[in-house]
N, CA, C and O atoms as CSV, one atom per row, in Angstrom:
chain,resi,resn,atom,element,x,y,z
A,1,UNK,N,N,8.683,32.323,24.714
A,1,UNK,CA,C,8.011,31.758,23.561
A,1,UNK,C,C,7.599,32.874,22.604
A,1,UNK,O,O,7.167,33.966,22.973
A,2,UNK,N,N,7.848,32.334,20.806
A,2,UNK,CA,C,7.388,33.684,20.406
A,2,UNK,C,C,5.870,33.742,20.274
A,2,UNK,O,O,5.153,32.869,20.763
A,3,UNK,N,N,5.332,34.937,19.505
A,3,UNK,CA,C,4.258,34.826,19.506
A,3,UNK,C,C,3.528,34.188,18.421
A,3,UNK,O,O,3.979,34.271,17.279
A,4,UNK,N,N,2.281,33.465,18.692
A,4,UNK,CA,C,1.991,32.347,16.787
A,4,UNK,C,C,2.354,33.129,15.989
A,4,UNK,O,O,3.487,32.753,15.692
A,5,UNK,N,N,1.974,34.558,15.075
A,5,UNK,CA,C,2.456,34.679,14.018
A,5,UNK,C,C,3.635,34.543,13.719
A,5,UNK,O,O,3.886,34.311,12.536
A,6,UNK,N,N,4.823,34.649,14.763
A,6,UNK,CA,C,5.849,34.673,14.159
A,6,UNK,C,C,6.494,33.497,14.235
A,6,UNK,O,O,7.526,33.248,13.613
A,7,UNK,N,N,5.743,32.499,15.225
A,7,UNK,CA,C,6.230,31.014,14.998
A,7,UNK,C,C,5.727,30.674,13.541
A,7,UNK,O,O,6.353,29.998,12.724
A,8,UNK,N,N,4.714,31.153,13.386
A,8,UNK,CA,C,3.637,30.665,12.255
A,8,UNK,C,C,4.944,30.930,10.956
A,8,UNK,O,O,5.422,30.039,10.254
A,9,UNK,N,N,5.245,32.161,10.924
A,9,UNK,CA,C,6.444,32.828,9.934
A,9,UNK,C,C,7.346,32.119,9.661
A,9,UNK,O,O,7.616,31.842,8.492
A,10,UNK,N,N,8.209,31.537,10.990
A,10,UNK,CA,C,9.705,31.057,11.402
A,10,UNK,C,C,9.257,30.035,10.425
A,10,UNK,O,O,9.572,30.287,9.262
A,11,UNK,N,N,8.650,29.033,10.612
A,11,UNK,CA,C,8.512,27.771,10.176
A,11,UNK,C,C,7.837,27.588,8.920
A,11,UNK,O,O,7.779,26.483,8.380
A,12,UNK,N,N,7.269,28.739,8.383
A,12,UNK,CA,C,6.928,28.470,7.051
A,12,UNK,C,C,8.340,29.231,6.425
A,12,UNK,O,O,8.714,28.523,5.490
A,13,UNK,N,N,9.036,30.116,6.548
A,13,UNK,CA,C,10.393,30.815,5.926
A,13,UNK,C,C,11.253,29.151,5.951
A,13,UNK,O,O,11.604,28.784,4.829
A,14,UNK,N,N,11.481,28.496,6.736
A,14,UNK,CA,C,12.460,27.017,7.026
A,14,UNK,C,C,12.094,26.538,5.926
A,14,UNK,O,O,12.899,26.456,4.998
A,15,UNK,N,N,10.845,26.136,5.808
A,15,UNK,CA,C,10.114,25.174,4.806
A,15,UNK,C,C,10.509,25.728,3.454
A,15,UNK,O,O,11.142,25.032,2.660
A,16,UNK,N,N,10.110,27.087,3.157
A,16,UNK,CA,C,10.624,27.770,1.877
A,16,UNK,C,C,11.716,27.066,1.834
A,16,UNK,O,O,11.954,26.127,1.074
A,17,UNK,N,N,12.676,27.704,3.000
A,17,UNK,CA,C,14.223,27.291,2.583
A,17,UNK,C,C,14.629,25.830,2.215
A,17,UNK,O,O,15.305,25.510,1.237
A,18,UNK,N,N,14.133,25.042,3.108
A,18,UNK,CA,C,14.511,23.439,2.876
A,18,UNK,C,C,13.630,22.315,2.249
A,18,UNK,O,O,13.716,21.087,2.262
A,19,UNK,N,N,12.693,23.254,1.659
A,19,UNK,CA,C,11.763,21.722,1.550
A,19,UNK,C,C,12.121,21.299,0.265
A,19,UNK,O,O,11.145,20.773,-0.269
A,20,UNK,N,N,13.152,21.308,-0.489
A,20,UNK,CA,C,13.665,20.436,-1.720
A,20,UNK,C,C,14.835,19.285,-1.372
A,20,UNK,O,O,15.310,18.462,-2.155
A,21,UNK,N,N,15.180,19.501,0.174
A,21,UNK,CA,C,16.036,18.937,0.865
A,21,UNK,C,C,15.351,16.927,0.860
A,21,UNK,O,O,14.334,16.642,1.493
A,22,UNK,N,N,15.915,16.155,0.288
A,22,UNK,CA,C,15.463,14.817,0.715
A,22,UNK,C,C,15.821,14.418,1.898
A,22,UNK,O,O,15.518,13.227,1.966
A,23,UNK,N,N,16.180,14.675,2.622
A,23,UNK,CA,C,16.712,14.665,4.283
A,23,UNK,C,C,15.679,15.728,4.811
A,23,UNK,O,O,15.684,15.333,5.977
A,24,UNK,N,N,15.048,16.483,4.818
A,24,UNK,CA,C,13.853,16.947,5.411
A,24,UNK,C,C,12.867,16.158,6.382
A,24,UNK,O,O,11.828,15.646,5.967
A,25,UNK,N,N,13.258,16.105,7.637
A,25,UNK,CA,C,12.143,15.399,7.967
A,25,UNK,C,C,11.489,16.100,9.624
A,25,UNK,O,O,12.161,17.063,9.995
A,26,UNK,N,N,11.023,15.949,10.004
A,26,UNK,CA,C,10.069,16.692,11.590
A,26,UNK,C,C,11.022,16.846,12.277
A,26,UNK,O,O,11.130,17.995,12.704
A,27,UNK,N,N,12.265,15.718,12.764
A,27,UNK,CA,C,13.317,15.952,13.549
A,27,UNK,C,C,14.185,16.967,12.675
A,27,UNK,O,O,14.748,17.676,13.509
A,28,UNK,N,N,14.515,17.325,11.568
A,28,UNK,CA,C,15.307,17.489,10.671
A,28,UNK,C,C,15.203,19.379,10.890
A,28,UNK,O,O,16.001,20.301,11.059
A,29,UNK,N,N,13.581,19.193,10.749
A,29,UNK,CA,C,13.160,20.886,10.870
A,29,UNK,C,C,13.483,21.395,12.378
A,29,UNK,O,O,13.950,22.528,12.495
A,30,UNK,N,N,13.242,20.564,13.602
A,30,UNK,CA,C,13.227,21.198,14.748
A,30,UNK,C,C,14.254,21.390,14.838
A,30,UNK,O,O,14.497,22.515,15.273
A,31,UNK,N,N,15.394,20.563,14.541
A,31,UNK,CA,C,17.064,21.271,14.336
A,31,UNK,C,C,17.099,22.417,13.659
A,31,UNK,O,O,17.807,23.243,14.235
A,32,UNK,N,N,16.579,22.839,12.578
A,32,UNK,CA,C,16.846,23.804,11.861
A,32,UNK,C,C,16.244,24.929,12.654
A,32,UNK,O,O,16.636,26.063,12.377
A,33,UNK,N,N,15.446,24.796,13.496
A,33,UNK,CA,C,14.600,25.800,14.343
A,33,UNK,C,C,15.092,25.617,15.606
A,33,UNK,O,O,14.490,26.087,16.571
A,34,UNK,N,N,16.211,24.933,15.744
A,34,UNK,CA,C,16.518,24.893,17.178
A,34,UNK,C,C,15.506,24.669,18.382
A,34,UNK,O,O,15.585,25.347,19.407
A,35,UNK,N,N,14.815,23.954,18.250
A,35,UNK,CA,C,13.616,23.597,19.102
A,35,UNK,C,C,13.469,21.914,19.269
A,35,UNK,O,O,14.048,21.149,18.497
A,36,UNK,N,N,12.914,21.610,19.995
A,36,UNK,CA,C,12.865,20.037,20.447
A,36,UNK,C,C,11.637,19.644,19.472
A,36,UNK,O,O,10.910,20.581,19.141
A,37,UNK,N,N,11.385,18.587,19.066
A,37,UNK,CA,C,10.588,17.805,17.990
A,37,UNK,C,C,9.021,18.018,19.193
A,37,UNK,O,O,7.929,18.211,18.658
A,38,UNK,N,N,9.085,17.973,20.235
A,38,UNK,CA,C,7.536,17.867,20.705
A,38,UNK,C,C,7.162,19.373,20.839
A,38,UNK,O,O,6.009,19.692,21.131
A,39,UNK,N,N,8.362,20.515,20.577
A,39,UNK,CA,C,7.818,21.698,20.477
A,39,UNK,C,C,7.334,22.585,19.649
A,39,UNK,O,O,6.655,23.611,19.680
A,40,UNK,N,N,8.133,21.570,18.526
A,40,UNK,CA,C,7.702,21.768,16.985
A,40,UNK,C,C,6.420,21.252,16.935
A,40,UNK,O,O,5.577,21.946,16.368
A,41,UNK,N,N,6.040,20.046,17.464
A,41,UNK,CA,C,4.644,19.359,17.194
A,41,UNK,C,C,3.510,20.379,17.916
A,41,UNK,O,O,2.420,20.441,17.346
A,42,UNK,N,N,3.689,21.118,19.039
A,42,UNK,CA,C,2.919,22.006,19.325
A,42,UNK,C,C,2.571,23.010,18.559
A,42,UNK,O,O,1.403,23.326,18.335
A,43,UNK,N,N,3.658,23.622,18.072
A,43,UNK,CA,C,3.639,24.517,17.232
A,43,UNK,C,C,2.511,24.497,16.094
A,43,UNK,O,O,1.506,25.125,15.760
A,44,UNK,N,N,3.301,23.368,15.691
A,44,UNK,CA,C,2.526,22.579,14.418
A,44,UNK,C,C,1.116,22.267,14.683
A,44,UNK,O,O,0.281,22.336,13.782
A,45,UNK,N,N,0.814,21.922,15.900
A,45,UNK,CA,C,-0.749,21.884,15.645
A,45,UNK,C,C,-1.315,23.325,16.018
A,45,UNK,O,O,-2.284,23.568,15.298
A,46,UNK,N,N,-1.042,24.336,16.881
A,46,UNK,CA,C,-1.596,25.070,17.177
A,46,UNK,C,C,-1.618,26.052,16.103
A,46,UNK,O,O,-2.669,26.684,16.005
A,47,UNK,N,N,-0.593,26.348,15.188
A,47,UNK,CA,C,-0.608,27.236,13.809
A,47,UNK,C,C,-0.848,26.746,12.840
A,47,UNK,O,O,-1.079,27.382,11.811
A,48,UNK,N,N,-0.852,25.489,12.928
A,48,UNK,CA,C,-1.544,24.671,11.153
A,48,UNK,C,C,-2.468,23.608,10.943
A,48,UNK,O,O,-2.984,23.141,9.928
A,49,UNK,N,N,-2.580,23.238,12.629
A,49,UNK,CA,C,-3.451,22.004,12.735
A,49,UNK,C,C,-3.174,20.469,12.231
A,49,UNK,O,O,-3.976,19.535,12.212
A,50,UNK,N,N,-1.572,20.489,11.762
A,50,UNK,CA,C,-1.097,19.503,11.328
A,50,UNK,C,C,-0.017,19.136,12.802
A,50,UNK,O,O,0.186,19.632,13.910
A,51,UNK,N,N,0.479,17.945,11.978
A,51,UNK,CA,C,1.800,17.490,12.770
A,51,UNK,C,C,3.255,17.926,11.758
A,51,UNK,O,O,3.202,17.880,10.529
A,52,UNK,N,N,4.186,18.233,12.322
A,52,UNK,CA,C,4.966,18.468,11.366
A,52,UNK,C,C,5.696,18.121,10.112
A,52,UNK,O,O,6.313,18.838,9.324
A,53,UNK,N,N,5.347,16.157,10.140
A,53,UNK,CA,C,5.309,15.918,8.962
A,53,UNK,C,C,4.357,15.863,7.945
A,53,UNK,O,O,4.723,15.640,6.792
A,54,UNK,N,N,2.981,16.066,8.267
A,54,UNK,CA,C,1.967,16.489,7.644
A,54,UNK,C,C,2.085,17.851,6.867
A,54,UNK,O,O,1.677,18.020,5.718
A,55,UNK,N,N,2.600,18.651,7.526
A,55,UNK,CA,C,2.857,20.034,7.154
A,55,UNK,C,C,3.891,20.103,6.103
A,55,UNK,O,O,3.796,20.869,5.144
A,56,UNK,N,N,5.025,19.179,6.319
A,56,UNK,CA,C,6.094,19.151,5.265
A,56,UNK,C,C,5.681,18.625,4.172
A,56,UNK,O,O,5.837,19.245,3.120
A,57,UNK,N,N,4.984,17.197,4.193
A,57,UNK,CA,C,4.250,16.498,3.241
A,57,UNK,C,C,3.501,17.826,1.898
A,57,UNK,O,O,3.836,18.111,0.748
A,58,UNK,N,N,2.111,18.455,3.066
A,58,UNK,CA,C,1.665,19.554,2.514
A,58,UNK,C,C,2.184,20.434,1.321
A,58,UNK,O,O,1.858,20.536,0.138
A,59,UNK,N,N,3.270,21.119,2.245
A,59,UNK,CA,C,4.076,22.150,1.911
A,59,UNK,C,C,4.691,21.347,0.565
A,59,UNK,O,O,4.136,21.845,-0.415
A,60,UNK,N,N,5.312,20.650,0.288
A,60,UNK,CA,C,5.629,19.962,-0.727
A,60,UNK,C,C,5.057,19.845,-1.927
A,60,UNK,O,O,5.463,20.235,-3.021
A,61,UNK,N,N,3.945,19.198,-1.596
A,61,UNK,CA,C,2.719,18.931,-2.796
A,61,UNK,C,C,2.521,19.948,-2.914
A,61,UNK,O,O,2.714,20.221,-4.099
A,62,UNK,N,N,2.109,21.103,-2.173
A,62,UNK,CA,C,1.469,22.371,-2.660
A,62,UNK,C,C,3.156,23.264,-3.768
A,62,UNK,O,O,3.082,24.238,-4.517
A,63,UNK,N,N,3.945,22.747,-3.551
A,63,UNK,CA,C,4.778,23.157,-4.217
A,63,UNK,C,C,5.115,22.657,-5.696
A,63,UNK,O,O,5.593,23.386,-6.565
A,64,UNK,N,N,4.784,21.249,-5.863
A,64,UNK,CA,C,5.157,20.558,-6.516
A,64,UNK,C,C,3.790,20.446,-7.563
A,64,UNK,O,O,3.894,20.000,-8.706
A,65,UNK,N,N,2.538,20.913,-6.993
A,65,UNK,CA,C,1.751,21.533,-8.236
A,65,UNK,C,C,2.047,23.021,-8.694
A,65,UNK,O,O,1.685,23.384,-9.813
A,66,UNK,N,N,2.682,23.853,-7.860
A,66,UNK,CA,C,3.050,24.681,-8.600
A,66,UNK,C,C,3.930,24.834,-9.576
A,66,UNK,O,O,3.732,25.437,-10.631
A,67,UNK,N,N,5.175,24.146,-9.147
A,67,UNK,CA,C,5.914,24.084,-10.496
A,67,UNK,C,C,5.708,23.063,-11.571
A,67,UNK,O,O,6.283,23.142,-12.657
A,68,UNK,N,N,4.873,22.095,-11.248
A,68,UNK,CA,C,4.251,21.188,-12.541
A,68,UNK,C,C,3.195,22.445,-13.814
A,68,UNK,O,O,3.469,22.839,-14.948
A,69,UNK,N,N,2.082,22.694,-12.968
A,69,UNK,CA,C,2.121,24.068,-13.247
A,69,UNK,C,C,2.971,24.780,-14.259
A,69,UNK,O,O,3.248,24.539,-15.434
A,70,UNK,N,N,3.269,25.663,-13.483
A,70,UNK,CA,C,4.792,26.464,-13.969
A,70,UNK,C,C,5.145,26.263,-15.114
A,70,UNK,O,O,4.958,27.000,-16.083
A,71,UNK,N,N,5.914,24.801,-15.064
A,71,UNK,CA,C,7.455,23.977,-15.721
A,71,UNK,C,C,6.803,23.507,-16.494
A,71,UNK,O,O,7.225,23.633,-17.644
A,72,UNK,N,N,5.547,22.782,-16.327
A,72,UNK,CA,C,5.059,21.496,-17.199
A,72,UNK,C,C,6.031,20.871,-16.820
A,72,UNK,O,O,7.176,21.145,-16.462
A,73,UNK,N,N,4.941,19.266,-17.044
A,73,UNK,CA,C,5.617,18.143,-17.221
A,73,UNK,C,C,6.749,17.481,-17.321
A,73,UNK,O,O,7.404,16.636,-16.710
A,74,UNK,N,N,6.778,18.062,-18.191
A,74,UNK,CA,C,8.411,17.828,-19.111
A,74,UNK,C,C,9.953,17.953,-18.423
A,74,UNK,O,O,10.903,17.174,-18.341
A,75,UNK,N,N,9.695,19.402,-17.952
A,75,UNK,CA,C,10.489,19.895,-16.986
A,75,UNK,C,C,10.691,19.746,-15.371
A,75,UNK,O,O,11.568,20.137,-14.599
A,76,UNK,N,N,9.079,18.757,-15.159
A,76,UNK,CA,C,9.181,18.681,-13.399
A,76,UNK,C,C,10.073,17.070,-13.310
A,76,UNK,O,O,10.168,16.120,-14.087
A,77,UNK,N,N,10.711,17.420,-11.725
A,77,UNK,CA,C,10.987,16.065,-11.553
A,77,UNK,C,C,10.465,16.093,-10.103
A,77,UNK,O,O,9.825,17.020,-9.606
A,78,UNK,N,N,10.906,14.688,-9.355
A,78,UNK,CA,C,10.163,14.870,-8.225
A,78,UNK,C,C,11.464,15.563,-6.752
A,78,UNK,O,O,11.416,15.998,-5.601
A,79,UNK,N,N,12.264,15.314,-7.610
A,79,UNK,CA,C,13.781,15.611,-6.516
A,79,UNK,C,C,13.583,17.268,-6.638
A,79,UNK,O,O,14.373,18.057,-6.121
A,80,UNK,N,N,12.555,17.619,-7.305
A,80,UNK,CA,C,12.629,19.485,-7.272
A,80,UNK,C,C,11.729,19.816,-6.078
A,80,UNK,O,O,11.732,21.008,-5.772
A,81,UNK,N,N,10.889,18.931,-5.275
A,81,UNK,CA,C,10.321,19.067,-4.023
A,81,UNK,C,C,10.849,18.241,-3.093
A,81,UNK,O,O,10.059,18.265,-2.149
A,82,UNK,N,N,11.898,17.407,-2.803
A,82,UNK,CA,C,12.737,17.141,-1.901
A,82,UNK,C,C,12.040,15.140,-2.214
A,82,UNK,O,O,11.692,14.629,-1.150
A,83,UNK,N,N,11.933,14.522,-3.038
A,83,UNK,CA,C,11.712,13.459,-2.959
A,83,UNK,C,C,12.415,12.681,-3.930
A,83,UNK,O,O,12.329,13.052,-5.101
A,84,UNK,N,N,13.291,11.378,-3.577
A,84,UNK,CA,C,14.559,11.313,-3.966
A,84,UNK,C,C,13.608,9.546,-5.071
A,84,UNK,O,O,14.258,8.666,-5.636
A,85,UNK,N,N,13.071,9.574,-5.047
A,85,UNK,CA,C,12.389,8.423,-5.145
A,85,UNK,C,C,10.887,8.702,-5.481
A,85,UNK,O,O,10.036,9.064,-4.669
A,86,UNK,N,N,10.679,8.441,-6.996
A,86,UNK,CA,C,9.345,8.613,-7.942
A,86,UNK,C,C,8.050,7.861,-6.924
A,86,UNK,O,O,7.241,8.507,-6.259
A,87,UNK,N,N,8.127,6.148,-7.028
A,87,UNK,CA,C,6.766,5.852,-6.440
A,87,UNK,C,C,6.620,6.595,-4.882
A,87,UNK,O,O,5.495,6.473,-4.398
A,88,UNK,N,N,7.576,7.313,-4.084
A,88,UNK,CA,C,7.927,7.884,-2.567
A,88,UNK,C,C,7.006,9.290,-3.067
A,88,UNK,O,O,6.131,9.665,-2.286
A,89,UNK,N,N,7.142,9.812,-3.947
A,89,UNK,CA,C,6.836,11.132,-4.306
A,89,UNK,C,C,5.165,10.691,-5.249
A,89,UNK,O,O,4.319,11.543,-5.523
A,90,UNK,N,N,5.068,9.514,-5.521
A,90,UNK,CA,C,3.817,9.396,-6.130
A,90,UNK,C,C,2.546,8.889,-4.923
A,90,UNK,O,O,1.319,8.792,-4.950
A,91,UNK,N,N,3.385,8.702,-4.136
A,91,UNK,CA,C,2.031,7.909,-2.685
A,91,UNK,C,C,1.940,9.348,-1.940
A,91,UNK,O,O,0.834,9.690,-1.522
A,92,UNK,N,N,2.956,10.131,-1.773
A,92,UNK,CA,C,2.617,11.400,-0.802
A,92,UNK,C,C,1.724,12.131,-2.177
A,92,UNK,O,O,1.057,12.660,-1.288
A,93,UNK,N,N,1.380,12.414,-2.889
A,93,UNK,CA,C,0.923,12.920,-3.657
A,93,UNK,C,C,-0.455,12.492,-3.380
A,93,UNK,O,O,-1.394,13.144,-2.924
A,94,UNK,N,N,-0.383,11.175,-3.775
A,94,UNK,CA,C,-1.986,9.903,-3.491
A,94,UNK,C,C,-2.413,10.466,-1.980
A,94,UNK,O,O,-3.499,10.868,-1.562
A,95,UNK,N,N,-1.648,10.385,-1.597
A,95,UNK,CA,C,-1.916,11.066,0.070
A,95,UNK,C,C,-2.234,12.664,0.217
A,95,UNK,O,O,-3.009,12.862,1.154
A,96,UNK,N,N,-1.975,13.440,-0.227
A,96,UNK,CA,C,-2.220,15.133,-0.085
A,96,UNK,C,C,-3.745,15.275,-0.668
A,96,UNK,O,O,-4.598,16.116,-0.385
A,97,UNK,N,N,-3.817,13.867,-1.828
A,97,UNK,CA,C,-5.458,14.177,-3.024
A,97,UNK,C,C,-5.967,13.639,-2.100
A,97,UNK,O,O,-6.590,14.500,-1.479
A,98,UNK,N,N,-6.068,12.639,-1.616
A,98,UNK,CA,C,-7.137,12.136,-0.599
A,98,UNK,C,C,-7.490,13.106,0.144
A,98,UNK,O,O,-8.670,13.415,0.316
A,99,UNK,N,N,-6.421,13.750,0.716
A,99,UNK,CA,C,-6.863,14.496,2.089
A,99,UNK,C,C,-7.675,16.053,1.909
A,99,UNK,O,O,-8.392,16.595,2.751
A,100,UNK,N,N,-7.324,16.544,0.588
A,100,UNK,CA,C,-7.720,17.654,0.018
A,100,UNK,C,C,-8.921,17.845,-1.312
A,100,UNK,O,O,-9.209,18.774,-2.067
A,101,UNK,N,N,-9.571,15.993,-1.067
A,101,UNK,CA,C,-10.720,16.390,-2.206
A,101,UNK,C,C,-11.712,16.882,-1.664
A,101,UNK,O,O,-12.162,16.887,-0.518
A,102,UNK,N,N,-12.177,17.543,-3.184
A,102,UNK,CA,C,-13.194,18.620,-2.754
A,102,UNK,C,C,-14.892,18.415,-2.078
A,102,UNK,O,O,-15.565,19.405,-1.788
């Protein structure tokens, strides 16, 4: 087993790489990490305190204000953080504010 930081690493470098992917999903990543989905879920709670689709969810939104950010408006869409489908990308959003008000 590696050690957390570098699980912590592995799986945030994946996420960089794939999270614009609309096929992204918890099973989707443990393939990409070659690991079984309940080892990913360990992972996942012991380095982020999430589950791994929580974490992807996360990772997303936290991306997708950055390049709103960034791009403005004008220029964001929602398929630039892996969501293939506006109201799909407007409830995980509704979902990240809930979970992150201040």
């Amino acid at each position: 087993m590696k050690p957390p930081k570098q699980e912590h690493d592995t799986i945030i470098n994946a996420l960089e790489k794939h999270y614009t992917s609309t096929q992204l999903t918890a099973k989707g990543l443990a393939e990409i990490l070659v690991i079984s989905e309940s080892h990913l879920n360990n992972i996942c709670h012991t380095n982020f305190g999430k589950t791994p689709a929580k974490l992807i969810l996360c990772f997303r939104m936290q991306k997708a204000l950055e390049l709103y950010t960034t791009i403005g408006e004008k220029n964001f869409t929602c398929k630039m953080v892996g969501y293939d489908n506006y109201r799909r990308y407007k409830s995980a959003l509704r979902e990240y504010c809930e979970e992150h008000k201040p």
